[in-house]
C-alpha positions as CSV (number, residue, x, y, z in Angstrom):
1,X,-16.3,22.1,11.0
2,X,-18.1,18.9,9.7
3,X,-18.9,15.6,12.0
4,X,-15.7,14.2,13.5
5,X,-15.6,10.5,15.0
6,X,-13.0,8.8,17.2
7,X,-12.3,5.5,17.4
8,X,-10.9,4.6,20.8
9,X,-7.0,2.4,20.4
10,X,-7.3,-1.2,20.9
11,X,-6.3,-0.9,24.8
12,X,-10.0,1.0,24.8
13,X,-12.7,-1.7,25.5
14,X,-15.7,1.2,25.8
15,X,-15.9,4.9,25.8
16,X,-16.4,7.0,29.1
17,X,-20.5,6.7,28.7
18,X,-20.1,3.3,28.6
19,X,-20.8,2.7,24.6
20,X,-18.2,-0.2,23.1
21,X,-19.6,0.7,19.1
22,X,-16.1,0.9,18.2
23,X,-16.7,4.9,17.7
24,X,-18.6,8.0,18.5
25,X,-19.3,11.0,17.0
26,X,-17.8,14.7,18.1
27,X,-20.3,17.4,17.2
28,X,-19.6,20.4,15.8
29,X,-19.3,23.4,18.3
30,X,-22.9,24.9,19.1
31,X,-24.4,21.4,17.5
32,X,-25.7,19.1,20.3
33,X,-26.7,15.0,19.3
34,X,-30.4,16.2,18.6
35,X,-29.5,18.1,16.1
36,X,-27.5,16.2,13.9
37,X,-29.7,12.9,14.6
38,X,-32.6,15.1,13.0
39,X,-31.2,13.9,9.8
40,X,-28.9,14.4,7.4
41,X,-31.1,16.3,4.7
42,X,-33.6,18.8,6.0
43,X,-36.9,18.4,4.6
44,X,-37.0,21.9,3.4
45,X,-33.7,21.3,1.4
46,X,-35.2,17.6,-0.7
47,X,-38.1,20.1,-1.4
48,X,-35.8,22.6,-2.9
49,X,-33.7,19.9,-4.6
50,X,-37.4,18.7,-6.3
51,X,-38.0,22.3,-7.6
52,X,-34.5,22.5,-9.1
53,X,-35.6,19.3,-10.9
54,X,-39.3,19.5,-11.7
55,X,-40.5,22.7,-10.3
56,X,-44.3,21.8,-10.9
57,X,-43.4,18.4,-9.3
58,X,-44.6,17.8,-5.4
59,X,-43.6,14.6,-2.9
60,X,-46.1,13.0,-1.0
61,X,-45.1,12.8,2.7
62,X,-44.7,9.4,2.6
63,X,-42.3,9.9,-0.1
64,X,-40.5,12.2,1.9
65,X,-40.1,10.0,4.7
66,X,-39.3,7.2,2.2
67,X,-36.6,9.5,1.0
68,X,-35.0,11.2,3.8
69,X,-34.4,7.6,5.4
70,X,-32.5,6.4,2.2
71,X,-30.6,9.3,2.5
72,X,-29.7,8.5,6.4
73,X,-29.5,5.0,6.1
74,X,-26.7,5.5,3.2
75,X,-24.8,8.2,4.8
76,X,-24.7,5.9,8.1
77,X,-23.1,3.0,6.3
78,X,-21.0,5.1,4.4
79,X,-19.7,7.0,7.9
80,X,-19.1,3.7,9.4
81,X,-17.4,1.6,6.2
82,X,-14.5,4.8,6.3
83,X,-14.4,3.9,10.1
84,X,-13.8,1.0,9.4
85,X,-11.3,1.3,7.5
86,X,-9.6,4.6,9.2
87,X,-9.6,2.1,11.9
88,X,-7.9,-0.7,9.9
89,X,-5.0,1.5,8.9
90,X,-4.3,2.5,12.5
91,X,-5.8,6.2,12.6
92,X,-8.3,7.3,15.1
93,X,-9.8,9.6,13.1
94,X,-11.4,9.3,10.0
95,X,-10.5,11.3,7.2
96,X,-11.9,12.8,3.8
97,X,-10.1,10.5,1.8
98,X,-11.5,6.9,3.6
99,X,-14.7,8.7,3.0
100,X,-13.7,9.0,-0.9
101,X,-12.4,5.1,-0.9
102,X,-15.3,4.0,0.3
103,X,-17.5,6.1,-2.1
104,X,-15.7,5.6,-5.2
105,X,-15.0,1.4,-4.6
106,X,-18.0,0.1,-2.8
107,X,-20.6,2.2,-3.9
108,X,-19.8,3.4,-7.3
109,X,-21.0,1.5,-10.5
């Protein structure tokens, strides 16, 4: 079970722990908000992504951090564009396929 969000109805002016950001997240079961703030790509995983591509290839750190915030930053506005929009057609949840409008007419070339 991946990330779910809800977006509260317009009647909703905040969310019980007094947030107003329009949505929040619902973790995963056994996942608590450290975890999944940690990042979306693990470090160990861009490393074995760079071996797949070059395997006598290494990152700097910075480049790693560099990295690995591109990848969050992007993910982030792409999570909360398909709110957005879930939220624009009326659903409180958003689904795979505002995820896929998003991705394939903002951000593809």
């Amino acid at each position: 079970m991946g990330l779910r969000f809800h977006i509260p109805s317009q009647s909703q002016s905040s969310f019980p722990d007094g947030s107003s950001k329009g949505y929040r997240f619902i973790y995963p079961p056994g996942k608590n908000r450290q975890e999944v703030e940690n990042g979306v790509l693990a470090e160990s995983r861009l490393d074995e992504l760079m071996k797949i591509m070059d395997p006598s290839a290494e990152l700097s750190p910075e480049v790693k951090i560099v990295l690995l915030d591109y990848v969050d930053e992007f993910v982030d506005k792409v999570i909360k564009k398909s709110a957005d929009l879930a939220k624009l057609s009326g659903s409180r949840v958003v689904r795979p396929a505002d995820a896929k409008f998003v991705l394939e007419h903002i951000y593809s070339e």
